[in-house]
N, C-alpha and C positions, 0 to 999 in steps of 0.2 A: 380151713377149707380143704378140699379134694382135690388136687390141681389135676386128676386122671378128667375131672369133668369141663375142663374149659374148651373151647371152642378149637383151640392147636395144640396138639399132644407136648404136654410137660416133656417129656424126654426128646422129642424132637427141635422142640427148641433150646435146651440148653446142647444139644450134638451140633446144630447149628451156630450156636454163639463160640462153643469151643472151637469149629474148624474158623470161625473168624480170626481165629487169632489174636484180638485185645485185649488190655489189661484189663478194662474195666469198660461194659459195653454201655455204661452213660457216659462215656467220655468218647465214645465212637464217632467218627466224622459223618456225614451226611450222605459221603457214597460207600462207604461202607455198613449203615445201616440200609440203602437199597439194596445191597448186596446180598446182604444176611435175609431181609423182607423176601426180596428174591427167591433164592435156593428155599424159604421155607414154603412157599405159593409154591413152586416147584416142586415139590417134594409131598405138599397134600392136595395138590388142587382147589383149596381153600383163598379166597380174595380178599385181601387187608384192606382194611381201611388203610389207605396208603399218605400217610401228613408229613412225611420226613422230607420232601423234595420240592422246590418251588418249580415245577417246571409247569406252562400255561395247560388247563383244562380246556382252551377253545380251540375251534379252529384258525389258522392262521389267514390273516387278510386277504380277499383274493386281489385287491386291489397290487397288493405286493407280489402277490402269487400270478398275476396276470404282466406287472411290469417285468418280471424276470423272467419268464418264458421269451417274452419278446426279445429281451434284451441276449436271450443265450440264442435264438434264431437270429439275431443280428450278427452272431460270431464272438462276442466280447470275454467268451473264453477262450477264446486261442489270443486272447492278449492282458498282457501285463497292466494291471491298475495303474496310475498315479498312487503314490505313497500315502501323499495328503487329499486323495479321497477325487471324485471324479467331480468338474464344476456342477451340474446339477443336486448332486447331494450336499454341497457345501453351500449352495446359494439359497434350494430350498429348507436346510437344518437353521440357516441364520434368519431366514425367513419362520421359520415355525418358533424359533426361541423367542420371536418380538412376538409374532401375536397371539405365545400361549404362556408367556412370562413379563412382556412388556420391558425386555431386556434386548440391547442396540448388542451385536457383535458383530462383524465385517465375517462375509465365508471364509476369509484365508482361517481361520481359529478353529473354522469347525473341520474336524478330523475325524473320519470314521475307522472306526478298529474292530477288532476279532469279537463282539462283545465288550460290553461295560469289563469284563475282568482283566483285558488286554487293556483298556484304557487305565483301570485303576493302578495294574500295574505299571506302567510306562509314568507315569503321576506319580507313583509314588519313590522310583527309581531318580528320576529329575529333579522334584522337590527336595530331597536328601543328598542330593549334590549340587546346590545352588551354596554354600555356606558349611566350613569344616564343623564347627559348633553345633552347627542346628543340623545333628543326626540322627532323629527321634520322632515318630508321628504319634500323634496323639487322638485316638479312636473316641467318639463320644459314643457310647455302648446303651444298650443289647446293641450288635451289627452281625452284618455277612461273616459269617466265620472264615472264607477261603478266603478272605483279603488280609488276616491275621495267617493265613498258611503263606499267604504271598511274600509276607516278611518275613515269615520263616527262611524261604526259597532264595532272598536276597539277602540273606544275615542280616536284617535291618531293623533296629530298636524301636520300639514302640509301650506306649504307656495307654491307657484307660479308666473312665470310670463309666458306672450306669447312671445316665441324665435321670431317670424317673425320681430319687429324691432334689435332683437342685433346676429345676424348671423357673421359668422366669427369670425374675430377678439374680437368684442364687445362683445363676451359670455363668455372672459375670466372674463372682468369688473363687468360684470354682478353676474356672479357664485358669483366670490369671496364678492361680497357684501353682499350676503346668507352665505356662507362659514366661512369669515371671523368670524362670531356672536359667534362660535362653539358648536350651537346646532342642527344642521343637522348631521341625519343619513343617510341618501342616498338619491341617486337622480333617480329619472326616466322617461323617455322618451318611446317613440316610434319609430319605424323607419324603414322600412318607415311612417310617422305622420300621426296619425287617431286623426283632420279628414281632414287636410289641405293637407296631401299629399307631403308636403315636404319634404325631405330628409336630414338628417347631415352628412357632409362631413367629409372624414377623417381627416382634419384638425380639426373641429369641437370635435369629440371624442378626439381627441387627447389632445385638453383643457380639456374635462371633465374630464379624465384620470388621468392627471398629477395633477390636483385638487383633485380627488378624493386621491390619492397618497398621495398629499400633505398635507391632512388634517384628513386621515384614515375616509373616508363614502365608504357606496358601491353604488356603480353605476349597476341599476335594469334595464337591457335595454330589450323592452317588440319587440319580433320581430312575433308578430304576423300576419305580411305580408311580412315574410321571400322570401326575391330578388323577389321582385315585383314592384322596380323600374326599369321599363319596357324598360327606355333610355337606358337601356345596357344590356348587355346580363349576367345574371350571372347563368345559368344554364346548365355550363361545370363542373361537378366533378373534382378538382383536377389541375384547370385550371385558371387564372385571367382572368377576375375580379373577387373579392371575397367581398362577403355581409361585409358595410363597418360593424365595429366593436369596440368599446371603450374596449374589451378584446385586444386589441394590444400593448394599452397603460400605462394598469395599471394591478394587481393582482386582485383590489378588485372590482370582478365582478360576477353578476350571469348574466343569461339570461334566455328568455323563448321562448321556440322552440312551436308554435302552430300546432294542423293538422288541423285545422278549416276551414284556408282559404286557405293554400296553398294546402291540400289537401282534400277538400271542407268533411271533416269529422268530422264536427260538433256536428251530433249527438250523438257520444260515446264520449263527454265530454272526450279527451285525448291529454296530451302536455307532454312538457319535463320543468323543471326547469334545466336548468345546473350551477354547482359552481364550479369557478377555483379551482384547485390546490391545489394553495395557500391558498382562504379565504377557503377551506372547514375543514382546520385543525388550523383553527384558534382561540386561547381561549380568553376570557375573563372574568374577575371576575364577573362582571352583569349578562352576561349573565350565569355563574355559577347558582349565587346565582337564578336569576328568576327561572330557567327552570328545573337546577341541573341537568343539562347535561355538559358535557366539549366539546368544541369545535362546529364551527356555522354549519358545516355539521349534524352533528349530533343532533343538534338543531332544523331544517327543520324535518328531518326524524322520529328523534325519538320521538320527544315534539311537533310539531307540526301536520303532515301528519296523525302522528297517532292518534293522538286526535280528530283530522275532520274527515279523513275518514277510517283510517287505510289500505289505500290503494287506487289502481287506477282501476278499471277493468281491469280483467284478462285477456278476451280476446280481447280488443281494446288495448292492450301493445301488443301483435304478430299483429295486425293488421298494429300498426305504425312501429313496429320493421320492416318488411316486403316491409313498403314504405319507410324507408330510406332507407334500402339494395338498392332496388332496383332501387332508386335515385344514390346512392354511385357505384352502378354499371355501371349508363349510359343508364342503361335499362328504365327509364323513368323520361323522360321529364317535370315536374309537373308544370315547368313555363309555356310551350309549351299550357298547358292547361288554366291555368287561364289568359291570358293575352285576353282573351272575354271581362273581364271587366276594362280593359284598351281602347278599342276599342267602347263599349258600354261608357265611361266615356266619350269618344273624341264626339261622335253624342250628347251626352246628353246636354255635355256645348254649344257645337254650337247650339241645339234649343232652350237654358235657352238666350242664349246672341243674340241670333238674335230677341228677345220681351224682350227686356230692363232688363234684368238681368245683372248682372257683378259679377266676381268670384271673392271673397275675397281673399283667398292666391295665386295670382295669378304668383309668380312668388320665384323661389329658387334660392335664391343669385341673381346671372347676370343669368339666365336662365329661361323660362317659368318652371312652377309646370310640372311634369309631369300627365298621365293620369293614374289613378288607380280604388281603390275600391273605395274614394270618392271623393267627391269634394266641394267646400263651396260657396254659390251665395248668393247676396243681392240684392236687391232694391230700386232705389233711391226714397227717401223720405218716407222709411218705417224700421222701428226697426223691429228687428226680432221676438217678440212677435206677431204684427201687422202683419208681413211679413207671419207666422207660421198661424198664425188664421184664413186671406185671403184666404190662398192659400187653408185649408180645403174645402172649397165653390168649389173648381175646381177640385177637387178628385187628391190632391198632399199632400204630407206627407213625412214630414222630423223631423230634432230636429234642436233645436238652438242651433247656437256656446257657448255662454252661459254658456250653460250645461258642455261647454268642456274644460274650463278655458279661454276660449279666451275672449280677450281685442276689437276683431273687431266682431260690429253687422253683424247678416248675419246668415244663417241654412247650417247645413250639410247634404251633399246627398249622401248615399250610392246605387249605382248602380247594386248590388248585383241583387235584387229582382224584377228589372223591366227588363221583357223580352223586347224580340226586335219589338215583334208584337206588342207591346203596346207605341212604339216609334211614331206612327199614333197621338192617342190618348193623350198621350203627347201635339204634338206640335197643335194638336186644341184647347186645353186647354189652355195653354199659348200663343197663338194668342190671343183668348179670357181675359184674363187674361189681358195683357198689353192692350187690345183694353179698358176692366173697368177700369183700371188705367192707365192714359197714363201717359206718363212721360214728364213733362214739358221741 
């Protein structure tokens, strides 16, 4: 092929990967390929299909957007949060957890933080100092890659594998091979899975659960695309189906309630951490001696939250307070809204596979993947470094699974950020695209 004929000038995009700076630009992190995408849209006035970043393509709630104007005319910036989160957002988070999980937790557990990545980490900080042994988390993969940087950031050991060959039954086998060692502190997932998009079945939790039971870890389940598996309906308050849950199975559990994606309010950095019950009065001499706190509730809030940030914004806590009510009410529909990018997922794979693409995770258990925020394509006879660097040339932009712990070559595509108008543009691209490479 003629790389002078692609759609972004060959020379300008390897001038652009060199002042990046990396070894190797499929091993590049996810704001560093914005970065790169960036300066080259800058540089030709040319607009990428832009897949490397989950950040929401909707507008943000006004429901939330109307609670925190008020709440900043009320003054509540010129005052300091509570630590552990203001009573309104703790009573209505413990109220949204029953009737959109059908899970009991007292407000004291629910805790709002900087974002789900301030809760993950403050979780994952605690949980590795609850017991000298057990200094290791164990990632069930593909996952968020910055929660693997966040160990980085804390020197803190961690292991992995990719769930998509041991699903079912096989992840009991699996676990307890990790488990067994008895140096895992906890375990974490996604779910619905960023970036495969598949989903674990309550049978599934219900092995981690009894594992985690059985061996005293906590299970960090990250729900940042809280019932947005779209094959069912789970946005009746108070009603089955209910967002599955490894809190069903065991005690030792936190979770993390995002407004990012389900309620495309990203920008004020606001989520909930929730901790049972059970583990938030939970002691340990380790955890004594590190933090010299008693108890692992009180270890997030008072040894950790406050040492990062000493709080959440004050007025993005009534902003979410405000959108669970009014979820918990009935009064809005938040799935109703985001399922654009389930629908936008469904056209995207049909113009990726109809020019020799094929979707990596393409299947959950005996069931196709469903459609969501993303989804993971490959190409025959191309590594996904290769596949990633190609595709720059055609004004397309993703990350590699790689990045995510996964085991199968191939990039992930988050559909967030490519409107529909640019669905055109798309698929001449990739026409193009398999026409330079064709597949034998």
């Amino acid at each position: 092929m003629n790389m002078k004929d692609t759609p972004i000038p060959y020379d300008l995009v390897e001038e652009k990967i060199a002042a990046l700076e990396v070894e190797e630009i499929g091993r590049a992190s996810i704001r560093e390929i914005v970065q790169l995408v960036s300066s080259i849209e800058a540089a030709t006035g040319v607009k990428y299909i832009r897949m490397e970043m989950g950040v929401p393509g909707l507008p943000p709630s006004q429901i939330g957007v109307e609670a925190e104007i008020a709440a900043l005319k009320d003054n509540v910036a010129s005052i300091y949060p509570q630590i552990d989160g203001i009573p309104e957002l703790k009573q209505e988070a413990s109220r949204f957890v029953k009737l959109f999980m059908d899970i009991d937790v007292r407000p004291h557990g629910c805790i709002p933080t900087v974002g789900s990545m301030e809760g993950s980490y403050a979780a994952f900080l605690v949980t590795a100092a609850r017991e000298k042994e057990k200094d290791t988390a164990l990632f069930i993969d593909p996952g968020f890659p910055v929660q693997k940087q966040q160990m980085l950031v804390m020197n803190q050991k961690y292991v992995s594998f990719d769930v998509f060959d041991y699903r079912g039954e096989k992840l009991r086998d699996k676990l307890e091979s990790y488990l067994s060692k008895g140096n895992i502190c906890n375990i974490i997932y996604s779910n619905p899975n960023n970036p495969s998009w598949i989903c674990l079945t309550e049978d599934e939790l219900k092995i981690i659960g009894e594992l985690a039971t059985k061996y005293d870890i906590v299970v960090i389940e990250d729900l940042a695309y809280f019932a947005m598996d779209f094959r069912q309906d789970l946005s009746r308050p108070g009603e089955p189906p209910y967002q599955p849950t490894v809190a069903r199975y065991t005690n030792n559990w936190v979770m993390m309630i995002s407004s990012s994606k389900v309620f495309s309010y990203a920008g004020q950095r606001i989520g909930v951490l929730i901790i049972s019950d059970q583990l938030y009065h939970r002691h340990s001499q380790n955890l004594s001696d590190r933090l010299r706190v008693h108890g692992f509730g009180n270890a997030i809030v008072h040894r950790v939250l406050y040492a990062m940030t000493s709080g959440t914004s004050h007025s993005a806590q009534f902003a979410l307070a405000a959108m669970f009510r009014y979820a918990s009410d009935g009064q809005y529909n938040f799935i109703e809204e985001v399922k654009e990018y389930g629908e936008k997922a469904r056209i995207m794979k049909q113009l990726f596979t109809q020019n020799g693409f094929e979707i990596v995770y393409s299947t959950d258990i005996d069931q196709p993947v469903g459609d969501g925020f993303y989804f993971t394509i490959t190409y025959p006879g191309m590594d996904e470094a290769t596949l990633l660097h190609n595709l720059l040339y055609y004004g397309i932009s993703a990350i590699s699974l790689g990045n995510t712990g996964s085991s199968k070559e191939g990039l992930r595509a988050c559909v967030s950020n490519v409107r529909r108008e640019q669905f055109a543009a798309l698929e001449s691209r990739l026409i193009q695209f398999h026409r330079d490479f064709p597949v034998a």
